[in-house]
C-alpha positions in Angstrom: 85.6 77.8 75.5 87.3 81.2 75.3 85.2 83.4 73.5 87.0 86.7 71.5 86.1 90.5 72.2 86.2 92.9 69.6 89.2 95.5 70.2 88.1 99.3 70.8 90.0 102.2 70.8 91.9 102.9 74.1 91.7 107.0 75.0 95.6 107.6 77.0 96.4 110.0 79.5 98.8 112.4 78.2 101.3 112.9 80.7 101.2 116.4 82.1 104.1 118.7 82.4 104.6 121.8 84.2 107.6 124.4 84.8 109.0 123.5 88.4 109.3 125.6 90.8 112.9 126.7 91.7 113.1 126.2 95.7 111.2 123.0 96.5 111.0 121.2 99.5 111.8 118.4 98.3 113.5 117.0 95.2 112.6 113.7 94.1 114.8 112.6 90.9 112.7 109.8 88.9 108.9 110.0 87.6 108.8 106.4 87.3 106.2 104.3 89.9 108.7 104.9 92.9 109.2 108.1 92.6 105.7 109.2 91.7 104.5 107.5 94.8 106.8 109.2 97.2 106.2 112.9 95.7 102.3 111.9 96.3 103.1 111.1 99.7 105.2 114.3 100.5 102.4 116.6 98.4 99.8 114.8 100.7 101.8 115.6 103.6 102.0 119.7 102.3 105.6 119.5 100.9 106.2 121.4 98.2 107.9 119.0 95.7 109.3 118.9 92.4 110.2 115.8 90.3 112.6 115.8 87.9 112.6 113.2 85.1 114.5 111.7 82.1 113.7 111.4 78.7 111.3 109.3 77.0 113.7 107.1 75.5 115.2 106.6 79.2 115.0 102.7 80.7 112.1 102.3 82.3 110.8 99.5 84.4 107.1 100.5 84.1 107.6 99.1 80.5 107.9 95.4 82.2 105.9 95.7 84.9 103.1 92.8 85.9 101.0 94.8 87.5 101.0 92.4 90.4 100.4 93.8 94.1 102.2 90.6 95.2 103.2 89.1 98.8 103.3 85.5 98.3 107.2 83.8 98.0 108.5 87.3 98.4 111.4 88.1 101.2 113.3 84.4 102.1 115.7 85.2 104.7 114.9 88.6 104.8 111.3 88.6 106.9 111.7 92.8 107.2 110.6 92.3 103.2 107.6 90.3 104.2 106.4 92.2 106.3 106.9 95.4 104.6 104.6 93.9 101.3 102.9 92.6 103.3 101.7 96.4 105.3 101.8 97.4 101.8 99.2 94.8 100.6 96.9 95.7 103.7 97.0 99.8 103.2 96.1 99.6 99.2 92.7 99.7 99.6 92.9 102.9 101.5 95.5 103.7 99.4 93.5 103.4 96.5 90.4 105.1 97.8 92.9 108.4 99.0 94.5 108.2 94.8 91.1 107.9 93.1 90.5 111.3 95.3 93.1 112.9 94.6 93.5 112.3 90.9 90.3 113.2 90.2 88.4 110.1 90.0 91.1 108.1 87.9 90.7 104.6 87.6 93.2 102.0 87.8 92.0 98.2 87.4 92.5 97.1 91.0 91.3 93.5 92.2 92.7 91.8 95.2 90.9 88.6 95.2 94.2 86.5 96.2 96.5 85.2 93.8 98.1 82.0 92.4 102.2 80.6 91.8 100.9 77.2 89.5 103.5 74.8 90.1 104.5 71.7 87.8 104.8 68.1 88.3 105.4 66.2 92.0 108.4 68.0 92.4 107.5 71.2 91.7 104.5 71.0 94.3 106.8 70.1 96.7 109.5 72.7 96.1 106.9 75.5 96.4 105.6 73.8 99.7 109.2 73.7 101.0 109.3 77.6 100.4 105.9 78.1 101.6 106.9 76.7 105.0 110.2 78.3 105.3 108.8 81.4 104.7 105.9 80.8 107.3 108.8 79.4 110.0 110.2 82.8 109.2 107.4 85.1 109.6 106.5 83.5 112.5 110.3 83.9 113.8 110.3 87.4 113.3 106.7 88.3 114.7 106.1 85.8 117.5 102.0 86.3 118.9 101.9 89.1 116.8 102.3 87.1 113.3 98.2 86.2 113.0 96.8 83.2 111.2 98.7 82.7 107.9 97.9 83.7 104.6 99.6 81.2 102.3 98.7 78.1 101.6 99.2 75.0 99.2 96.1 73.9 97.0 96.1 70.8 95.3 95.0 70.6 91.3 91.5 69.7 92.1 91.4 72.9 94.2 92.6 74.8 91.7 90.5 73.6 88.8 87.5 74.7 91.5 89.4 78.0 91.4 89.7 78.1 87.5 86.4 77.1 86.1 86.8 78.5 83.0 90.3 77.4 82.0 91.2 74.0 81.1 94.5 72.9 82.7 97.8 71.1 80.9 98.5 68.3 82.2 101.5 69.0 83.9 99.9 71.4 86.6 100.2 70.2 89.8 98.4 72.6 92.1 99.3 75.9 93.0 100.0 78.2 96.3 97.3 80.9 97.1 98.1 83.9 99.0 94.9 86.3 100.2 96.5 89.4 100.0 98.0 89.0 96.6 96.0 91.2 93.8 96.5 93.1 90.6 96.2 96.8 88.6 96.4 98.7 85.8 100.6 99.6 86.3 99.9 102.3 83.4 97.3 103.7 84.8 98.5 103.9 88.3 101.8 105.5 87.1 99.3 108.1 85.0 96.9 108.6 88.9 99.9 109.1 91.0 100.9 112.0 88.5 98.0 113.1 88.4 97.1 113.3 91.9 100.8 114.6 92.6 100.2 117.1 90.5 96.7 118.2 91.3 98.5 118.7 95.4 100.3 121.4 94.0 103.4 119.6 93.0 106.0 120.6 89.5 106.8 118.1 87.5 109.8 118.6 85.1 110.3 116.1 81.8 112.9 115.7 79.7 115.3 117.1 82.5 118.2 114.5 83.0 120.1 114.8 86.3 123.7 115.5 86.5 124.8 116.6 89.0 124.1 116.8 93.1 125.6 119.3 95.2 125.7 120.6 99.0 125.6 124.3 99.4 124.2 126.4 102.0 122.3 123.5 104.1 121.0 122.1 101.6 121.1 120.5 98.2 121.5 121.7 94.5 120.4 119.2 91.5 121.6 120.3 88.1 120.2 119.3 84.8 121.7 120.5 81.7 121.3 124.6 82.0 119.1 124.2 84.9 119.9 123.7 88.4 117.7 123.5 91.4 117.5 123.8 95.8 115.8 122.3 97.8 116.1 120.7 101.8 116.1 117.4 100.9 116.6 115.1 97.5 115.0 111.7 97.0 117.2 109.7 94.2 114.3 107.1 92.8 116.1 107.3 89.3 115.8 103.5 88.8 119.6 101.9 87.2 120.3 105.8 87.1 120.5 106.1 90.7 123.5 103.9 91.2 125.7 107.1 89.5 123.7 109.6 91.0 124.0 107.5 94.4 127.9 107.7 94.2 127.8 111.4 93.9 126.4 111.5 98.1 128.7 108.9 99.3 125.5 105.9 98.8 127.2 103.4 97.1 124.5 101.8 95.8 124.5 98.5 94.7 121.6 97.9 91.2 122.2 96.0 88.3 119.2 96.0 85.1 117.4 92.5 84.3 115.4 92.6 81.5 111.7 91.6 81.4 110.1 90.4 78.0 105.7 90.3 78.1 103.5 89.2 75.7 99.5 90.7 75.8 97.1 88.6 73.7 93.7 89.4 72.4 90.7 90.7 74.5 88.8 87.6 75.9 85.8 86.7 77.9 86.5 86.7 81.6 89.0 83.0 82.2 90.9 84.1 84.8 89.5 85.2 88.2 93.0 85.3 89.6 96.3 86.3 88.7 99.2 83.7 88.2 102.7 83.6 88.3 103.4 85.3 85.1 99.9 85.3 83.7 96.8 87.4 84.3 93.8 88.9 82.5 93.4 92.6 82.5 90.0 94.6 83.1 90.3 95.1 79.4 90.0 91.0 78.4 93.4 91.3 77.4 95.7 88.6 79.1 99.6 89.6 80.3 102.0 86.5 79.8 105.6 87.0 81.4 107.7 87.9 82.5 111.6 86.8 81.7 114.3 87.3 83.7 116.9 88.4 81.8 120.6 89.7 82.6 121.9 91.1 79.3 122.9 94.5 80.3 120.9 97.9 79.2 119.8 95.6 76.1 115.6 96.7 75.7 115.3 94.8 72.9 112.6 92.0 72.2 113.6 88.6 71.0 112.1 85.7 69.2 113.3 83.0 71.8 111.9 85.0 74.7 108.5 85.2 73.4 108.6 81.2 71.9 109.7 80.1 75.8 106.6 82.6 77.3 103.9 81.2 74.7 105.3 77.4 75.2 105.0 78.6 79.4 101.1 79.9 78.6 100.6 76.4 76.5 101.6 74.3 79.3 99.2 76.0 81.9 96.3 76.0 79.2 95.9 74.5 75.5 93.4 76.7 75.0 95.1 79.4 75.6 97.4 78.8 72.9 94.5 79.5 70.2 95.0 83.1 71.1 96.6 85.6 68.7 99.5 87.4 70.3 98.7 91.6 69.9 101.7 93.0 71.5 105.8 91.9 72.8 107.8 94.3 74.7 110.7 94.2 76.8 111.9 96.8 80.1 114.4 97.1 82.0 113.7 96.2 86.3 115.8 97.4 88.9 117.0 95.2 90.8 119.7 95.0 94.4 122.0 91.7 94.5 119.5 89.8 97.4 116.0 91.0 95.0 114.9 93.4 98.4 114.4 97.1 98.3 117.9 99.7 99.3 116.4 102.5 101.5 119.4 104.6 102.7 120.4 108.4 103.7 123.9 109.6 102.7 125.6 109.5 106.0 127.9 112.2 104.6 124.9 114.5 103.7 122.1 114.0 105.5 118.8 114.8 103.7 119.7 112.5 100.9 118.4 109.8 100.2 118.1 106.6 97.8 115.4 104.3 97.2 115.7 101.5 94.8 113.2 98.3 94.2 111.6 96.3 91.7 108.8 96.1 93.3 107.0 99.6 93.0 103.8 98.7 92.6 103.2 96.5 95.6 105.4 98.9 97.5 103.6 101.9 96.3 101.3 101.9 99.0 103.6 101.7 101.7 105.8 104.6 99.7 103.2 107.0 99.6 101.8 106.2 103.2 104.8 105.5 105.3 107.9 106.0 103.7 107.0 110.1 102.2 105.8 111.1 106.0 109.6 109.7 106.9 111.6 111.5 104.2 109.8 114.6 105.0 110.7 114.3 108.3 113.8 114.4 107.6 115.4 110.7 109.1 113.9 106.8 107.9 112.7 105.1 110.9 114.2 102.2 112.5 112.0 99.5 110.3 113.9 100.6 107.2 117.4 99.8 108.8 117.3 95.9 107.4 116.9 97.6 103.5 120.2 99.7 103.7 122.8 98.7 101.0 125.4 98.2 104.3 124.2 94.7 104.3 125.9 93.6 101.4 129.4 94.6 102.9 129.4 92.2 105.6 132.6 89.5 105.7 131.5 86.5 105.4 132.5 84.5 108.8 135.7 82.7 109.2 
């Protein structure tokens, strides 16, 4: 029996601007949950740094984002990708501990209890448990001894209902993978902590400043945005679908196209999901998330009645009683995404210092951005473990 909590108010954290310096370190163009984490990195690692971002009305993926810190079915034929979520999985909790310091004590809603991809019918259990083990042959391909015990595995629907004692199942569901590194947070508030910690390290933060232009002069770089232009050593393109024109400006040919995401929120509810699920989870708030499509329609950020009809009949499917909820809140956003679904790391060969970084996976990643990847940029080169993400991969002929 789901049982209703009444709404209260919600207090938001305003974001926080500040006039930006005019001789940074570093440049990082984008204030979105990539490029937040990487100025938090470089602050932590004494850069001085200054991120420029768009508008409000901009496209921005933090308006379809999951939340999910997610490693399971991620990275087929590409084990560099599983392995980098799933470092990134491993170094949250630090990660998290370091943020909450730095922001000032912000919190962000993070669980990592494992999470759950339902599947549906015979067939469906059986697909996923053909991926499962291709991704396992893989992992264990790429690391050898080193790869460790596993941490994905196929559950059966009696397993699951063990797992879910609070939600009665449709009668389609089938069982479910289960991945222990898998977990969930606030994305809103993480986006609001990494600016705030950013900031609080010293670093400028510029709104409503649209990049234009990118330039070499002098050894080093100059970003202009409408009157105002800007130096620094190095620049950090993480402007999301904006990067791919930006990208073209520094010889990266970047390969990024938009898919839309559509997510519904219901009402608050008493605690009925102790994990999250492929496109469902419940928030710290009672709230539950239902999503997310996958959409290809362009720069199109509109909502749409068929989306949220195929998401609620989705939600019905897992649960009938889920469908006695009343809907609070639709919106769609705009995810980056590269033509394989991996992350594009890169350096412009032709100006070194440079760089573009493109996923749709920020929030899992944002560990492993602020920890691993800032350190990198600031030292001026990525290491050798990025080489599989550069956007070369997609020129190669196929074979004759």
């Amino acid at each position: 029996m789901l049982e209703t909590i009444p709404a209260s108010d919600l207090s938001l954290q305003d974001k926080t601007e500040i006039s930006a310096v005019r001789e940074p370190d570093t440049i990082v163009i984008g204030a979105g949950t990539v490029g937040a984490a990487i100025a938090y990195g470089l602050a932590r690692q004494g850069q001085r740094v200054l991120v420029l971002d768009g508008g409000d009305t901009d496209f921005r993926a933090a308006r379809a984002n999951f939340g999910l810190v997610w490693v399971q079915g991620k990275g087929r034929g590409m084990p560099a990708y599983q392995r980098l979520t799933r470092q990134s999985s491993d170094l949250w909790p630090g990660f998290l501990e370091e943020l909450s310091e730095a922001s000032g004590g912000m919190k962000i809603d993070y669980e990592r209890r494992g999470g759950l991809a339902l599947t549906f019918g015979e067939n469906g259990h059986q697909h996923r448990a053909d991926l499962v083990a291709q991704l396992e042959r893989e992992r264990i391909a790429d690391q050898g001894s080193a790869a460790g015990p596993s941490d994905l595995e196929m559950i059966s629907r009696p397993e699951l209902e063990t797992l879910l004692p609070e939600l009665r199942l449709g009668a389609t569901v089938s069982g479910a993978s289960f991945c222990s590194r898998d977990g969930h947070v606030n994305p809103l508030h993480l986006l609001a902590a990494l600016h705030a910690g950013f900031l609080r390290l010293g670093g400028a933060l510029q709104g409503n400043t649209r990049v234009e232009t990118i330039r070499s002069e002098s050894g080093g770089f100059v970003v202009t945005a409408g009157q105002g232009s800007w130096r620094a050593a190095r620049v950090v393109i993480a402007a999301g679908i904006a990067g791919a024109a930006l990208g073209r400006q520094v010889g990266l040919d970047v390969p990024i196209f938009p898919q839309r995401g559509q997510v519904l929120v219901t009402q608050r509810v008493a605690p009925v999901l102790p994990y999250p699920c492929s496109g469902l989870r419940q928030t710290a708030d009672g709230t539950i998330m239902i999503g997310a499509t996958k959409e290809d329609v362009g720069e199109d950020v509109s909502t749409s009645v068929r989306a949220s009809g195929w998401l609620a009949r989705k939600t019905v499917d897992i649960s009938p009683d889920l469908g006695r909820l009343q809907l609070v809140r639709h919106w769609a956003g705009l995810r980056t995404l590269s033509p394989d679904g991996c992350p594009i790391y890169a350096q412009s060969p032709e100006w070194p210092g440079v760089f573009v970084v493109s996923c749709h996976s920020g929030v899992t990643l944002a560990a492993v951005h602020a920890a691993v990847l800032a350190p990198h940029i600031a030292a001026g080169a990525l290491p050798s473990e990025f080489g599989p993400f550069h956007h070369r991969r997609f020129n190669v002929q196929a074979a004759r």
